[in-house]
C-alpha distance (Angstrom), angle and dihedral (degrees) to the residues before:
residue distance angle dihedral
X1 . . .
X2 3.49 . .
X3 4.13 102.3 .
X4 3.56 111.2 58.0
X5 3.79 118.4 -135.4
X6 3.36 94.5 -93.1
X7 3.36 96.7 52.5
X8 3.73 90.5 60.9
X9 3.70 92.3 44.4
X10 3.79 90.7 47.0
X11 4.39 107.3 139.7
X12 3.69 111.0 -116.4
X13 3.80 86.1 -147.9
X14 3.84 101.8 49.0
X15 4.02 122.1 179.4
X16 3.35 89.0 -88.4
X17 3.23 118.5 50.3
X18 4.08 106.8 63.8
X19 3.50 131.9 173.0
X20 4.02 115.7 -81.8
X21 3.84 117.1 -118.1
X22 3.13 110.5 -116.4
X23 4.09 121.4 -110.9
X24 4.00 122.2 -150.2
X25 3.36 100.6 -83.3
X26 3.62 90.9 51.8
X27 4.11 91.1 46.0
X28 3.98 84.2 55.8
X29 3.74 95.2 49.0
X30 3.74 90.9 51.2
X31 3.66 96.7 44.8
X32 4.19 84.8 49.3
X33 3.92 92.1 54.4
X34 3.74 94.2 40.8
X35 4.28 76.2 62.6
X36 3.48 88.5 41.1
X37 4.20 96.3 57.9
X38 3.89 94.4 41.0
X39 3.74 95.2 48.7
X40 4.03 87.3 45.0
X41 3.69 84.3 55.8
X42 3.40 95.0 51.7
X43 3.37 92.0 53.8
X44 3.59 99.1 39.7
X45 3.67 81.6 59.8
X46 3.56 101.2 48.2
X47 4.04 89.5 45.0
X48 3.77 85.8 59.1
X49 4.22 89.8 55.1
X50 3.87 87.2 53.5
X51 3.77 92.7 48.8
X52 3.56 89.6 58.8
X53 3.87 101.3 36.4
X54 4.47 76.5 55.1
X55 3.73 90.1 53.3
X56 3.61 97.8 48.3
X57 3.80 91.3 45.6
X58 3.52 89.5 54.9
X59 3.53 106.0 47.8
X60 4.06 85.2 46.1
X61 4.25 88.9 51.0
X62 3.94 81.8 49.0
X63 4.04 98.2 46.4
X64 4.14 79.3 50.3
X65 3.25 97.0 47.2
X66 3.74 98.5 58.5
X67 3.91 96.7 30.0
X68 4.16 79.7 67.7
X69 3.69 94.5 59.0
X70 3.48 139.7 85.1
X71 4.36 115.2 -114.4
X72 3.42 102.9 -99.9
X73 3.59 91.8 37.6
X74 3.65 88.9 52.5
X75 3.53 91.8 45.2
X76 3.92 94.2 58.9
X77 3.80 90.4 42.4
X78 4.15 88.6 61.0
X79 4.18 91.0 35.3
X80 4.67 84.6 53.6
X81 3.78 80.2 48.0
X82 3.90 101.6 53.4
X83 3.63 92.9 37.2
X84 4.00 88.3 54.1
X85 3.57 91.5 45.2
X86 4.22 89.5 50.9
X87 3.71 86.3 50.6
X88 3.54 95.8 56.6
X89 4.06 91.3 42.9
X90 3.84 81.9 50.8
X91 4.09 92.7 50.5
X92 3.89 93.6 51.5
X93 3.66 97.1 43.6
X94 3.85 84.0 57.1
X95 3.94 92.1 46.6
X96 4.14 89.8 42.9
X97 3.86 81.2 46.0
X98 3.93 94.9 51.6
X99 3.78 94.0 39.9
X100 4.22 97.0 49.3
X101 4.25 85.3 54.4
X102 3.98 84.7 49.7
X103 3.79 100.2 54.7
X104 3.57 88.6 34.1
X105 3.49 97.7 59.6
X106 4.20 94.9 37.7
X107 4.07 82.9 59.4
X108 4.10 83.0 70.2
X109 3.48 97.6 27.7
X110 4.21 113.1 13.0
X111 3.66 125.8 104.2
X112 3.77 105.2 -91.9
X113 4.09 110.3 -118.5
X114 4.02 119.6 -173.9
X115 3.54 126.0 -163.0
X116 3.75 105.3 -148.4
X117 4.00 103.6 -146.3
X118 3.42 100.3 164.8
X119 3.57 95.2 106.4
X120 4.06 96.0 72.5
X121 3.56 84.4 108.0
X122 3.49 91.0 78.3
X123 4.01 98.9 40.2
X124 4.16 129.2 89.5
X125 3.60 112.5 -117.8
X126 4.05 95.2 -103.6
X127 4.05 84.3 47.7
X128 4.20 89.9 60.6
X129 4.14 90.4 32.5
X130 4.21 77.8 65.4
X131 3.12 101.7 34.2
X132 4.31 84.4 54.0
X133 3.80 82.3 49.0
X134 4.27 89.7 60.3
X135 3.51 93.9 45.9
X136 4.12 87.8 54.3
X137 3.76 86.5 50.4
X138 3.85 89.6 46.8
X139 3.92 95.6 55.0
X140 4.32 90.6 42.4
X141 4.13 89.0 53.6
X142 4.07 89.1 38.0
X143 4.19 91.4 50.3
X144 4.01 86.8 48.4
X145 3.54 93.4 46.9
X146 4.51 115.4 112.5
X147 3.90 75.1 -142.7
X148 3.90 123.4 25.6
X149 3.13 134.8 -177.5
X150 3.78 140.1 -132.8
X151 3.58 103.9 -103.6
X152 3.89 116.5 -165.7
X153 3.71 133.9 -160.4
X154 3.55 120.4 -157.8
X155 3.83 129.8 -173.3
X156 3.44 105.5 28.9
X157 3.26 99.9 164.9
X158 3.81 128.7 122.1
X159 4.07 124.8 20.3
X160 4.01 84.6 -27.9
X161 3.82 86.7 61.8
X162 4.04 91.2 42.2
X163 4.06 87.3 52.7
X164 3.38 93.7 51.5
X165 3.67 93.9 45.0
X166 4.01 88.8 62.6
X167 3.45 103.2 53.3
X168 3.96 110.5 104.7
X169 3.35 116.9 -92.3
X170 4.15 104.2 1.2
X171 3.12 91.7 140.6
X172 3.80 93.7 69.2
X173 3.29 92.7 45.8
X174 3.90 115.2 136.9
X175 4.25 88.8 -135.6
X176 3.73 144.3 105.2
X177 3.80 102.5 -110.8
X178 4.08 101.5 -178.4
X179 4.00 119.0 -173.2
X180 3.96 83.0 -162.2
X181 4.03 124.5 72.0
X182 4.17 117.1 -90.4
X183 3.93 83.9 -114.3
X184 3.86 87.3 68.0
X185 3.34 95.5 28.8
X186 4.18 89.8 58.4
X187 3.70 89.1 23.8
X188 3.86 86.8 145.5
X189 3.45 96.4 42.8
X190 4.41 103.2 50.7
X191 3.12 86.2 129.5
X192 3.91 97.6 64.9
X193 3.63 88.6 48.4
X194 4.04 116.3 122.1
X195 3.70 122.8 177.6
X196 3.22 116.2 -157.6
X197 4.41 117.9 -138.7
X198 3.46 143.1 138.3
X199 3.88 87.2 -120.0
X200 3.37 93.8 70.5
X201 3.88 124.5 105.4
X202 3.92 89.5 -153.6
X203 3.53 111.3 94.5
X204 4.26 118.6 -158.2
X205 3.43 117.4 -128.4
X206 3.90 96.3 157.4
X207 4.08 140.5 17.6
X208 3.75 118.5 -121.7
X209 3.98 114.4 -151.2
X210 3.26 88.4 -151.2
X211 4.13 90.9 60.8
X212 3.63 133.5 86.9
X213 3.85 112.8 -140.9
X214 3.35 123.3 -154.4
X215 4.11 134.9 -148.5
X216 3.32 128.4 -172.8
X217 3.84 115.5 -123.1
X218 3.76 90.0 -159.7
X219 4.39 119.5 132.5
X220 3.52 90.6 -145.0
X221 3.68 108.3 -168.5
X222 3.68 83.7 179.7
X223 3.61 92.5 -80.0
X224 3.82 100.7 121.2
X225 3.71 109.6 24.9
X226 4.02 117.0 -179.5
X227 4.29 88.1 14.5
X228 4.08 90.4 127.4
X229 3.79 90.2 39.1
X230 4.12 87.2 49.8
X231 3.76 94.0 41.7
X232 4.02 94.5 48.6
X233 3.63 83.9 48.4
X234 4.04 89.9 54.2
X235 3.86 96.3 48.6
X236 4.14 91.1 41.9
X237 3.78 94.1 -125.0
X238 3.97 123.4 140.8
X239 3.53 123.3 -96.4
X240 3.70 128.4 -162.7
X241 3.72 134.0 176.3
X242 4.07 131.0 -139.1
X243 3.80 105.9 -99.5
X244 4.11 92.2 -134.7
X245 3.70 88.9 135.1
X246 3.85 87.8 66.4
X247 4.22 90.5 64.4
X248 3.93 111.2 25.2
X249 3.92 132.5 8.3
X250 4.17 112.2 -122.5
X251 4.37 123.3 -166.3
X252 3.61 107.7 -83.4
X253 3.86 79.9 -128.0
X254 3.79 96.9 65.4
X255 3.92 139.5 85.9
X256 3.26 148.6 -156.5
X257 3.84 118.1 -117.0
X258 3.99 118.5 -133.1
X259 4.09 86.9 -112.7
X260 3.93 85.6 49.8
X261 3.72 95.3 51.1
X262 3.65 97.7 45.4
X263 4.08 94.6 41.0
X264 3.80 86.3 58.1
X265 3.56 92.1 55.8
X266 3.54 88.6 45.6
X267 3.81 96.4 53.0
X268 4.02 85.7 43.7
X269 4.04 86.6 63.7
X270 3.64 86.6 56.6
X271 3.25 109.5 41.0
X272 3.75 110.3 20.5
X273 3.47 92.8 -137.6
X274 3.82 126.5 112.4
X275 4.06 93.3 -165.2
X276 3.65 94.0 49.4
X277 3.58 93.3 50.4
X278 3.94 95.5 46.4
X279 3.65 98.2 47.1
X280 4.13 91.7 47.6
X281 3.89 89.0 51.2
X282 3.57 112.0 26.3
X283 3.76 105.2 83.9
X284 3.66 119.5 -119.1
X285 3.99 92.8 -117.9
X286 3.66 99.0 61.7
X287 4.20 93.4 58.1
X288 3.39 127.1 92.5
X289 3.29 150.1 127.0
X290 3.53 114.6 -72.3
X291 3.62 134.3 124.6
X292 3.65 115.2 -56.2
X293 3.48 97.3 -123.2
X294 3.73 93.1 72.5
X295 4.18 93.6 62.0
X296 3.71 96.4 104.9
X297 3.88 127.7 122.8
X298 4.13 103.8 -127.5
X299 3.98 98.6 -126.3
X300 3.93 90.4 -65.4
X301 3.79 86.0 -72.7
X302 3.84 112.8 157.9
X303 3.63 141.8 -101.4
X304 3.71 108.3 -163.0
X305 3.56 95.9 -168.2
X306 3.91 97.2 59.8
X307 3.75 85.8 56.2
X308 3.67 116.3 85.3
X309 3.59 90.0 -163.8
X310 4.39 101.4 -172.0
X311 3.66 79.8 65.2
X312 3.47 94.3 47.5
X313 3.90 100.1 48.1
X314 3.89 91.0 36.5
X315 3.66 86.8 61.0
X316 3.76 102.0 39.5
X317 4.09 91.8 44.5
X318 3.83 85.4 51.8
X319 3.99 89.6 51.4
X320 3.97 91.4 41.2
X321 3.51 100.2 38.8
X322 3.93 84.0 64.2
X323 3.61 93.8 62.7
């Protein structure tokens, strides 16, 4: 075998390499998104009151509604409802259908996709609880995809593993979900390996089915900048970096989220083209105009803030829940 075992044992957080302390500006940006996550949980809280007050209002309007009619009109009202409702069931069993003989068939023939998660170590709880919420978003766009991938997820172990394991219906989940790292889990296959960060000097111009890319499920918060670049670098695999810089320019103080990365690369299947797939997932807000040499994607790391995660999980639980 090609790695040795200490390569595969190699520490993601080596002596080294230790967090960063954080300067003012960095303070201030903390303190902001400590704001940010208790005002999105009051409002997370206060969405879940309306939701109910909606329910009840509807079932009341309902209960009206039929009260006001005559028997056999009432009776026809409830048989148009169940039929609708049946049609519906019949609609997403078709979809769920479709979308299990899609994943099935890119686990022979897909481009492989990990999701390196062995960094939770180094993450706060509510920085893996989002992260879990990306990878939910990932598998929802991958399932609607006219060509998915095989998405991977390697290294769940730990509270990252525990996360995962709540989220309705993982376990029926058409995905690799690996305890052990992707270097054992393609230990015959290093070679293949490509990790994808903004570090790299490598620039992407096409995807190889027979490759394995790599993103880093890291939060960043600028803590541990160049730590996938460093760790590819340890285990001798290939890195390679998204060549956005070569069709728009992006703030040097912006990332790409994990669910950002890999949607791009999802798109690029698709499509085949890198501009097409940038502009329809890149958000609007983190373009400008700045020098070209800041258009890089930072290791798929995440930038909590740009995520306006209700959204996200409202979308991927109504995707999911479907399955």
């Amino acid at each position: 075998m090609e790695a040795t075992q200490n390569e595969q044992n190699s520490e993601v957080n080596p002596p080294d390499l230790q967090p960063q302390t954080l300067s003012k500006n960095a303070q201030k940006k903390l303190l902001k998104q400590q704001k940010y996550e208790a005002k999105k949980a009051e409002k997370k809280a206060q969405m879940k009151e309306q939701k109910q007050r909606d329910a009840e209002r509807k079932r009341k309007e309902w209960e009206e509604k039929l009260a006001a009619l005559p028997e056999d009109e009432r009776l026809k009202l409830i048989d148009s409802r169940k039929e609708l409702r049946k049609e519906r069931m019949e609609k997403r069993s078709e979809e769920r259908g479709l979308k299990i003989q899609k994943l099935t068939q890119a686990k022979e023939t897909g481009q492989n996709i990990v999701v390196d998660l062995e960094f939770s170590h180094l993450m706060t709880h509510s920085e893996i609880h989002s992260l879990v919420q990306q990878i939910m978003y990932c598998y929802a766009v991958n399932g609607r995809c006219s060509l998915p991938a095989h998405l991977w997820l390697t290294g769940c172990q730990g509270e990252m593993g525990t996360q995962l394991q709540r989220i309705p219906g993982f376990d029926k989940w058409i995905i690799e979900k690996e305890n052990q790292s992707y270097i054992e889990a393609f230990s015959e296959r290093k070679d293949d390996l490509v990790y994808l960060t903004a570090d790299s000097e490598t620039v992407l111009h096409e995807l190889d089915l027979t490759k394995v890319y790599i993103v880093g499920g890291l939060v960043d918060r600028n803590r541990w900048k160049g730590i996938t670049m460093k760790k590819a670098e340890e285990q001798g695999i290939h890195t390679a970096k998204l060549p956005i810089g070569d069709y728009m320019k992006m703030s040097s103080s912006q990332v790409l989220t994990v669910n950002q990365v890999i949607e791009i690369l999802l798109k690029f299947l698709e499509n085949k083209d890198w501009k097409a797939s940038f502009f329809q997932v890149i958000p609007q807000r983190k373009r400008t105009e700045g020098d070209s040499e800041n258009c890089q994607v930072v290791d798929g790391e995440v930038d909590e803030e740009e995520i306006k995660e209700s959204e996200m999980k409202k979308r991927c639980l109504d995707v999911l829940s479907h399955d």
